[in-house]
Wavefront OBJ file of the C-alpha trace (Angstrom):
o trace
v 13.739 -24.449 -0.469
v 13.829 -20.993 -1.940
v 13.568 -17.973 -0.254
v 10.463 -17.297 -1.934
v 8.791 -20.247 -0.628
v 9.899 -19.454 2.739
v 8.512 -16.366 2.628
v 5.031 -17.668 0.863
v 5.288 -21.324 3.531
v 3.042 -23.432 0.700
v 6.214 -26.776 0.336
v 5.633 -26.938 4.522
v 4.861 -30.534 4.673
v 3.800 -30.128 8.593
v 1.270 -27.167 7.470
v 0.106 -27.887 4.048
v -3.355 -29.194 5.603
v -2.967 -27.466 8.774
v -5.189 -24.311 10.480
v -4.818 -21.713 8.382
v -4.603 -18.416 10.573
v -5.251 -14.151 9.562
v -3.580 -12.452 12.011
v -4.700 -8.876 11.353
v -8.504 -7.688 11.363
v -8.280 -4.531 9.154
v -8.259 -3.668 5.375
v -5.468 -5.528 4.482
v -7.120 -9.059 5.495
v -10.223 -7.730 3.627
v -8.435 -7.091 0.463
v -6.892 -10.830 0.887
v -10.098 -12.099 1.053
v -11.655 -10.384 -1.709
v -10.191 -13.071 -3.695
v -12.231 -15.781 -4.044
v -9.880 -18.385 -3.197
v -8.489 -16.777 0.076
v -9.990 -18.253 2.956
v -9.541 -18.013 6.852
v -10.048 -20.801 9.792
v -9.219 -18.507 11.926
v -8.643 -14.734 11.859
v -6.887 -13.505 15.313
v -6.212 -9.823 16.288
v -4.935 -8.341 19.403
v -6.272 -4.823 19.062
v -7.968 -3.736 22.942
v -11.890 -4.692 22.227
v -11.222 -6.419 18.849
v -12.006 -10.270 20.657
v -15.067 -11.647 20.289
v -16.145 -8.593 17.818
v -17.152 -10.186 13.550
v -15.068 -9.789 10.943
v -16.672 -10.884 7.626
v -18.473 -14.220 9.155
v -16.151 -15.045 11.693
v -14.762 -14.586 14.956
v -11.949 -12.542 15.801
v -9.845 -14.532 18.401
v -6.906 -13.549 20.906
v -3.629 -14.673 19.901
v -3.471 -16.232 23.404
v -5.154 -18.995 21.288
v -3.094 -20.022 19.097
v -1.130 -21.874 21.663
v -3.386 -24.682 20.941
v -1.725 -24.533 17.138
v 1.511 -24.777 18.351
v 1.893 -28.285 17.120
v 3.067 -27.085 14.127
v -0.711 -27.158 12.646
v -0.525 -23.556 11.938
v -0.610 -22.086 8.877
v -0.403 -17.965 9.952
v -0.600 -15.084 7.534
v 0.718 -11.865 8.721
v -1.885 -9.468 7.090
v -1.114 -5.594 7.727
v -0.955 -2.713 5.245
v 2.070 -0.686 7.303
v 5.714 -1.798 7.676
v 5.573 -0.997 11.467
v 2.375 -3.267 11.989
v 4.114 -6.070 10.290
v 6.887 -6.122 12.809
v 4.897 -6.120 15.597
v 2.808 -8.941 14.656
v 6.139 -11.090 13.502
v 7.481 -10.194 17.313
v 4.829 -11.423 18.532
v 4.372 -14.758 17.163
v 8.400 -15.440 17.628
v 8.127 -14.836 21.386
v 5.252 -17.299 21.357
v 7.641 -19.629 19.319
v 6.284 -19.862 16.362
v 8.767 -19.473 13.469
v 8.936 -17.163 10.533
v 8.840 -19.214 6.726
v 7.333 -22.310 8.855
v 4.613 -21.677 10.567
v 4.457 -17.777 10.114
v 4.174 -15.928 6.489
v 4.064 -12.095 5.264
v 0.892 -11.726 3.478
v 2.680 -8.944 0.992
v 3.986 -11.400 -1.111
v 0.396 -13.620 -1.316
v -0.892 -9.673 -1.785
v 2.017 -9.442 -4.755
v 1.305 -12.885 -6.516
v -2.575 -11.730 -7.055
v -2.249 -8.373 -8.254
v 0.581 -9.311 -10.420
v -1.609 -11.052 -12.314
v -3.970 -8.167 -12.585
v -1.413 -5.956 -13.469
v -0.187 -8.246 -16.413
v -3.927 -7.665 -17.976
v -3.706 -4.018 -17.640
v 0.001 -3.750 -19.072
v -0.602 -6.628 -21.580
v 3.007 -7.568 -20.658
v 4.056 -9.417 -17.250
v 4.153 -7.321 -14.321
v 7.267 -9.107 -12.261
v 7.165 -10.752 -8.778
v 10.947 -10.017 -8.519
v 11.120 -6.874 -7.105
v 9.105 -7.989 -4.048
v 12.147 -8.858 -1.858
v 13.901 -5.725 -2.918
v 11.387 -3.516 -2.078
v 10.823 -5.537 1.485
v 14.416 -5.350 2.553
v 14.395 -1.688 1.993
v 10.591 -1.098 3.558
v 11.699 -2.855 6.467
v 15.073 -0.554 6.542
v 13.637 2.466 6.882
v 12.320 3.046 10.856
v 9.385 5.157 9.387
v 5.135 4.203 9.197
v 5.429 3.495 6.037
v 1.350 3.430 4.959
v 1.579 2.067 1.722
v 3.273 -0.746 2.795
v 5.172 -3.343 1.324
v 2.743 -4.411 -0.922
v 2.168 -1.030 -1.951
v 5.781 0.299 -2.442
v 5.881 -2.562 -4.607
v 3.539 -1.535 -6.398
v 4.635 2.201 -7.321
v 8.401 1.132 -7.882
v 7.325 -1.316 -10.342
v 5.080 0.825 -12.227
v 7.861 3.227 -12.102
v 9.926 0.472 -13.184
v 7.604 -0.188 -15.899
v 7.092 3.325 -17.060
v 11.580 3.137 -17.204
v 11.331 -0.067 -19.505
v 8.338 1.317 -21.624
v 10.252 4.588 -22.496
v 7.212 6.758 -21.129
v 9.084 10.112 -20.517
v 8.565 12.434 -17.683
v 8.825 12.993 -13.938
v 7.298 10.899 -10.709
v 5.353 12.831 -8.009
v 3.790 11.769 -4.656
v 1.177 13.377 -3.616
v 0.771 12.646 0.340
v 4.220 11.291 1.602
v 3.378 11.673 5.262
v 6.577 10.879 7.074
v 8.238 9.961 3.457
v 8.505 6.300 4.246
v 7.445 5.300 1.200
v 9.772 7.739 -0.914
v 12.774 6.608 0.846
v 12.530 2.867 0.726
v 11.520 3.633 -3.234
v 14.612 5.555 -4.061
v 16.706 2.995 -1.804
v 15.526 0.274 -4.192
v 14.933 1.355 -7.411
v 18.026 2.610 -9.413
v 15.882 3.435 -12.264
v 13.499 5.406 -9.807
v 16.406 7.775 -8.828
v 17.121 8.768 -12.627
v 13.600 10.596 -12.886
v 12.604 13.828 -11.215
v 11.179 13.273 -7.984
v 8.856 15.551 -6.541
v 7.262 14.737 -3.185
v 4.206 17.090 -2.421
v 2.753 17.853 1.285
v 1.667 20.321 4.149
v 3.169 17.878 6.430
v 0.898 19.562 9.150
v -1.199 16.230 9.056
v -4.789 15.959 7.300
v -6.677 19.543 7.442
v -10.545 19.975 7.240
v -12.246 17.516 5.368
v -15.394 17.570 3.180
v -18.830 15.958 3.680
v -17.138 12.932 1.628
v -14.854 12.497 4.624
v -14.746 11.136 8.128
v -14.627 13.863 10.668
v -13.011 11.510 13.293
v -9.925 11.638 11.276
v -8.884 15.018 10.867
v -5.523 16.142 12.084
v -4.213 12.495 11.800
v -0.866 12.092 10.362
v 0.801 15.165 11.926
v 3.726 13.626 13.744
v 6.219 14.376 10.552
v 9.950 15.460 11.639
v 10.461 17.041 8.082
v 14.318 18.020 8.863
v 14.321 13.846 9.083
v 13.062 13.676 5.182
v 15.221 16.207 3.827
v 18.277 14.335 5.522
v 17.255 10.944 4.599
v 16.634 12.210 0.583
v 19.737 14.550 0.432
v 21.933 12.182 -1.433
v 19.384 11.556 -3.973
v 19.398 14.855 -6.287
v 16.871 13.772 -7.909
v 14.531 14.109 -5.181
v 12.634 17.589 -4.534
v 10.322 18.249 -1.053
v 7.798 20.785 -1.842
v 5.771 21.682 1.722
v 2.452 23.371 1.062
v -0.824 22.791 -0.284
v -1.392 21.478 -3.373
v -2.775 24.464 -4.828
v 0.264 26.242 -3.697
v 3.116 23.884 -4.642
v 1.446 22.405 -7.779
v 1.529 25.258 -9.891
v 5.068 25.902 -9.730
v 5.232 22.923 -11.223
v 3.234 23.123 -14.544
v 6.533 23.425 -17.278
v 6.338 19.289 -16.183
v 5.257 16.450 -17.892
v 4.831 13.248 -15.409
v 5.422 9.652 -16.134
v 3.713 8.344 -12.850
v 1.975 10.038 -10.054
v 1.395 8.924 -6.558
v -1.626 10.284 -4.928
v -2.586 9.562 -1.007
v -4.196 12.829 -0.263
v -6.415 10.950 1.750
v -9.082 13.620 1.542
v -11.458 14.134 -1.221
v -11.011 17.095 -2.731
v -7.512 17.593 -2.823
v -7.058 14.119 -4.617
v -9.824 15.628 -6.724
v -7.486 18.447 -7.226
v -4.478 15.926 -7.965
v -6.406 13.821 -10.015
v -6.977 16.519 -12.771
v -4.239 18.437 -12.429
v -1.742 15.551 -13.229
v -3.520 14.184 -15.466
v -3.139 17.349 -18.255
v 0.409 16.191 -17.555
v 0.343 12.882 -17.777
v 2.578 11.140 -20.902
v 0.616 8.784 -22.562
v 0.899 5.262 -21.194
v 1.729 7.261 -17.819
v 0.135 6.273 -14.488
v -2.168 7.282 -11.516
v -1.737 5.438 -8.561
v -4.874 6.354 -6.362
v -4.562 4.893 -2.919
v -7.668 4.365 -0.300
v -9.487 3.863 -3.314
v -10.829 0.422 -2.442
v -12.551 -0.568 0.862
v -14.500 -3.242 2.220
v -18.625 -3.845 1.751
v -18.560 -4.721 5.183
v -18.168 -3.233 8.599
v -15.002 -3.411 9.983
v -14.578 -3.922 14.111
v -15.448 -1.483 16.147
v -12.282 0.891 16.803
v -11.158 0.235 13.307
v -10.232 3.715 11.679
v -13.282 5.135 9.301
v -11.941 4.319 5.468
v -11.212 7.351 3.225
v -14.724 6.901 1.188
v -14.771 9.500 -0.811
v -11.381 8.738 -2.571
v -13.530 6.143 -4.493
v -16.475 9.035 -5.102
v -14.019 11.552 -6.838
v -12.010 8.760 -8.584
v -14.958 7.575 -9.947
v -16.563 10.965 -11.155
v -12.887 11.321 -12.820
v -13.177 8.219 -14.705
v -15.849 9.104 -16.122
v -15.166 9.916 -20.292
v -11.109 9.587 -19.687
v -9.391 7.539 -21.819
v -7.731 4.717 -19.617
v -7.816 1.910 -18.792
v -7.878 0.765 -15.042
v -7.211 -2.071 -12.403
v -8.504 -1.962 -8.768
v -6.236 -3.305 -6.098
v -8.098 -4.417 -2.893
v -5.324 -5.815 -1.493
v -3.740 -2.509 -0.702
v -6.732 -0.616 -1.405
v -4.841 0.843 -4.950
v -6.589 1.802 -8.095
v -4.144 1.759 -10.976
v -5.012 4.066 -14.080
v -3.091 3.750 -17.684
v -3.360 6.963 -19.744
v -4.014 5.827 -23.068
v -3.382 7.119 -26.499
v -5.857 9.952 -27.803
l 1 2 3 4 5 6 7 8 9 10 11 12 13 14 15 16 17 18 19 20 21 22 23 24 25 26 27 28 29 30 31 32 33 34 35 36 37 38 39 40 41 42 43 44 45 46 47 48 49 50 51 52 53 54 55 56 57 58 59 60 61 62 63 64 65 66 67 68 69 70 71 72 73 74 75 76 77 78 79 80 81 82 83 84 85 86 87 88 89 90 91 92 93 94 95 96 97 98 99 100 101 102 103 104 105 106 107 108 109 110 111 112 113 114 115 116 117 118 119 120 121 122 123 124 125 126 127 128 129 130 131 132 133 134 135 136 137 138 139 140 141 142 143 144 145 146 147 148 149 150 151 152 153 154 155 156 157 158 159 160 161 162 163 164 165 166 167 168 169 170 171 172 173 174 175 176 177 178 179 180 181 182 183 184 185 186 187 188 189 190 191 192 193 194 195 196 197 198 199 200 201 202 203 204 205 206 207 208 209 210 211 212 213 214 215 216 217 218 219 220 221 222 223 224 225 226 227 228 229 230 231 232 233 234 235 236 237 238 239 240 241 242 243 244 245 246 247 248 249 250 251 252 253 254 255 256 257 258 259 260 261 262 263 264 265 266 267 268 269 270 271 272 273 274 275 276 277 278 279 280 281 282 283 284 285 286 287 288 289 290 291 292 293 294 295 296 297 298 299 300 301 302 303 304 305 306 307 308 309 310 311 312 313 314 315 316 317 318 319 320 321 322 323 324 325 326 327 328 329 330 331 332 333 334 335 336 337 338 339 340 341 342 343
């Protein structure tokens, strides 16, 4: 058996039929099962309050249940968006003795497999699977929250990738890096990655007053950054630049660039409104926008469940509009994907 079908557990004679199991209630189970052909028996979730509660037709369960599944009947997805999450869940199901590649999968690579296929459309050239286990190892190195997760640093270091093998010229940017997670475990596993300029763009004071496109109850999140931790963890990568401010500070001194690829996770409206324009007057043709938090659920999540960026998807759209690109929307980790094209 390959690693990869470990890691996806489809050849497991004793589960092929078996219970199949979400464990996860939150965006990153919603994006699974936005695909038609991904369906839950049982979705579990050990969040205080989540028991009991709906999540899209069903039940959310304990994981104090699944001991009746410990026949080997399980079939358990591991569905959450951040490294840290991940972990906690695999922890949890190895004290209760279930195994990892057996009875217990990461949903990042079922979350790879689908939008690869996407991604082919919108490149018109296979987007690989490969780099999945390259980009885990290092997500999974790096003791940070890393938001995007593994799914999603996929995701930018193979468009990155892609832009390297294409020949599209310029720098990469990330706009929103948080506690630079996502940047590290990129630069760690891309070689072609660390040959580009790097520019990674924050206040690192945490999310600052929002709009009346934004949730209120989510202001000030994302504060906890130890920024002399970033610049030690990116110091042996020269080609990596931390620029603290506000985007309408740090941007600017930026403007003799042309871009290749830029990352933005602003979070709040109008600075990814900001971002949105501004890189894309610098864009190379064939270059990319990554937009993340563009994509959320038409359904309520549980109760407790932190309120979804919504009006990344209103400015992204009202940017769309008359561009030349062409597009692909993610739900699986809530990505849009925009090609600048020719013209």
């Amino acid at each position: 058996m390959t690693p990869k079908q470990q890691c996806l557990n489809l050849p497991v004679a004793a589960n092929k039929h078996g219970v199949r199991v979400a464990y996860g209630a939150g965006g990153a189970l919603a994006g699974l099962m936005a695909q038609e052909n991904e369906v839950f028996d049982w979705i579990v979730d050990d969040t205080p309050g989540y028991a009991g509660q709906m999540f899209a037709g069903r039940q959310i369960r304990s994981s104090r249940e699944l001991s009746v599944l410990s026949d080997g009947s399980a079939r358990i997805v591991v569905c959450a968006h951040t490294s840290t999450s991940s972990k906690a869940i695999a922890r949890r199901l190895e004290e209760m003795g279930f195994r990892k590649g057996i009875d217990f999968s990461d949903g990042s690579l079922l979350a790879v497999q689908h939008m690869s296929r996407r991604l082919s459309v919108l490149l018109q050239r296979p987007f690989e699977e490969t780099l999945w286990e390259r980009v885990r190892l290092a997500v999974e190195g790096v003791n940070l929250r890393n938001l995007s997760g593994v799914a999603g640093s996929w995701l930018f270091v193979g468009l990155a990738e892609t832009a390297n093998r294409d020949a599209i010229s310029g720098a990469v940017a990330e706009a929103g890096v948080y506690q630079g997670a996502n940047a590290i475990a990129s630069l760690r596993s891309s070689p072609p990655l660390r040959e580009r300029l790097y520019f990674l763009l924050d206040s690192f004071e945490g999310l600052g007053k929002s709009s009346s496109l934004d949730p209120n109850s989510r202001t000030g999140e994302f504060a906890d950054v130890n920024l002399s931790a970033l610049h030690e963890a990116i110091a042996s990568y020269t080609n990596a630049f931390v620029c603290k401010g506000y985007f309408e500070e740090t941007l600017p001194k930026l403007s003799d660039q042309r871009f290749a690829l830029a990352y933005i996770d602003c979070d709040l409206a109008e600075p990814a409104r900001y971002c949105m324009e501004w890189f894309w007057d610098r864009l190379t043709n064939g270059g990319f926008l990554l937009i993340h938090d563009y994509w959320f659920p038409d359904f309520q999540l549980p109760a407790g469940s932190p309120e979804p960026f919504r009006g990344i998807k209103t400015v992204a759209d009202q940017f769309l509009a008359g561009k030349r690109a062409r597009f692909v929307v993610l739900p699986e980790t809530t990505h849009l994907v925009i090609r600048k094209e020719e013209g």
